[in-house]
C-alpha positions in Angstrom: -53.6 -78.2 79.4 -57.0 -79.6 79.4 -60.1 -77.1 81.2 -61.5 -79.1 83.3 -64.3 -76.9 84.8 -67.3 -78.3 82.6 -66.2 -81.9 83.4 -69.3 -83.9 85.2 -68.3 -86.2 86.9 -69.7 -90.0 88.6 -67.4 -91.1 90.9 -67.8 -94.6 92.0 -66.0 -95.7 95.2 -66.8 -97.5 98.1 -64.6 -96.6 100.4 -65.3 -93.5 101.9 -61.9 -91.8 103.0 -60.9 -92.6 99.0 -64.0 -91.2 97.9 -63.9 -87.9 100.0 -60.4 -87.6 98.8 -61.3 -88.0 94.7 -63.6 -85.6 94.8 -61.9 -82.8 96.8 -58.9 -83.3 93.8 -61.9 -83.4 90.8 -63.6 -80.7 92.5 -59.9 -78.5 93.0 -59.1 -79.1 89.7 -62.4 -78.0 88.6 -64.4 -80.5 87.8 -67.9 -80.9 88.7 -68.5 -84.4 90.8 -72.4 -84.6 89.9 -72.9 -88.1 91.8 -70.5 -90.5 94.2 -71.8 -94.2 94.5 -71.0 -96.5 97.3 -72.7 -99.4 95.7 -73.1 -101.0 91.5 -77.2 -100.6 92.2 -76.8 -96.9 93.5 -74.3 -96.2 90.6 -76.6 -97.5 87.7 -79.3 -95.6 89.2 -77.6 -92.7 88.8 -77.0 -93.3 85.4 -80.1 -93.6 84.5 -81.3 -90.1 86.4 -78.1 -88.2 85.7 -76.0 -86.6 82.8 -72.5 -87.2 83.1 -69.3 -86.1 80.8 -67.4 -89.0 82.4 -66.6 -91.3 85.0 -64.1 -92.8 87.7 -65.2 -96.4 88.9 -63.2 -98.5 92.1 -63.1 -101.9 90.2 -64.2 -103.8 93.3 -67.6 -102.1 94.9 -68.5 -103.6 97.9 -67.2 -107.3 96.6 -69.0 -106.5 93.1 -66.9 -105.6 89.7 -67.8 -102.8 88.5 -67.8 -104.4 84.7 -71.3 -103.9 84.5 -71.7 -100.2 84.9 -68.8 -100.3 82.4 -70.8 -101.5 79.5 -73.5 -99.0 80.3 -71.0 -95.9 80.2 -69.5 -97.8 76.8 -73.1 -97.8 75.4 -73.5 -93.9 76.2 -70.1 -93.3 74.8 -69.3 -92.2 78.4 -65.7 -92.2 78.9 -64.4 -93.7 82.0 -61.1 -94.6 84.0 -60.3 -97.4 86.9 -59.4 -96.7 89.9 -57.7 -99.6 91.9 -54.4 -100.3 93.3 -54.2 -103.3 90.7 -53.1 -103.5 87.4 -54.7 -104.5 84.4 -53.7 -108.4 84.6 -57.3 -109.7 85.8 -59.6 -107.5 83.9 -61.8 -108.6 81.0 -59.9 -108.4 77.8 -62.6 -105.1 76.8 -61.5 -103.3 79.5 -57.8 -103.9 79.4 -57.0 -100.5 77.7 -59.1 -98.3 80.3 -57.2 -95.9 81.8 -56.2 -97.0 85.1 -55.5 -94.0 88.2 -53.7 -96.2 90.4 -54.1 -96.2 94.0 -52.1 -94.5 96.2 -52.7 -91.5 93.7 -52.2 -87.9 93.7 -54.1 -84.9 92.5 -51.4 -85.0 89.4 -52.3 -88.4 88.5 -56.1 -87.4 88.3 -55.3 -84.6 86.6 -53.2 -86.4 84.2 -55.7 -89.3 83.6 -58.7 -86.9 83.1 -56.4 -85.1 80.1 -55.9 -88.6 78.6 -59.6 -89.4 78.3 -60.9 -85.9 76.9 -57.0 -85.5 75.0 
């Protein structure tokens, strides 16, 4: 089982009940949620000021994709998963193979995902 309990975390999620909810899981599993972003402009802000091991990013913020914060983490070799109750049909064909926790979710899916993307 993967340790979790140096993990930093950025979550990015607009919705406030789902974002509450992620980070009570990352933070009961034992991760470390450094930064939660409601919006792309306060997310790549906080790229910029903060060090993170990995992130979770909503795929729709507030009507914006979140593709662009996407090629940031890729150039930082920042690992990241979606979350969003879609599949992967409509993304861009880069990001077709991200890891996708699908909404609804449970702490077992998070936990699950997480192991996948520092397996």
């Amino acid at each position: 089982m993967t340790d979790f309990s140096k993990m930093r975390i950025l979550l990015v999620e607009d919705e406030s009940a789902i974002a509450i909810l992620l980070e009570d899981m990352l933070v009961e599993i034992g991760c470390t949620v450094v930064a939660s972003a409601a919006r792309i402009e306060e997310a790549r802000a906080l790229l910029d000021a903060e060090v993170f091991d990995a992130a979770i990013l909503d795929v729709n913020v507030g009507g914006e994709r979140s593709y662009s914060l996407c090629d940031l983490l890729c150039a930082r070799n920042i690992p990241f998963m979606f979350s969003t109750g879609y599949g992967p049909e409509g993304f861009p064909p880069q990001y077709k193979n991200v890891r996708i926790l699908r909404k609804p979710f449970h702490i077992g899916d998070l936990r699950a995902e997480l192991s996948h993307l520092f397996g």
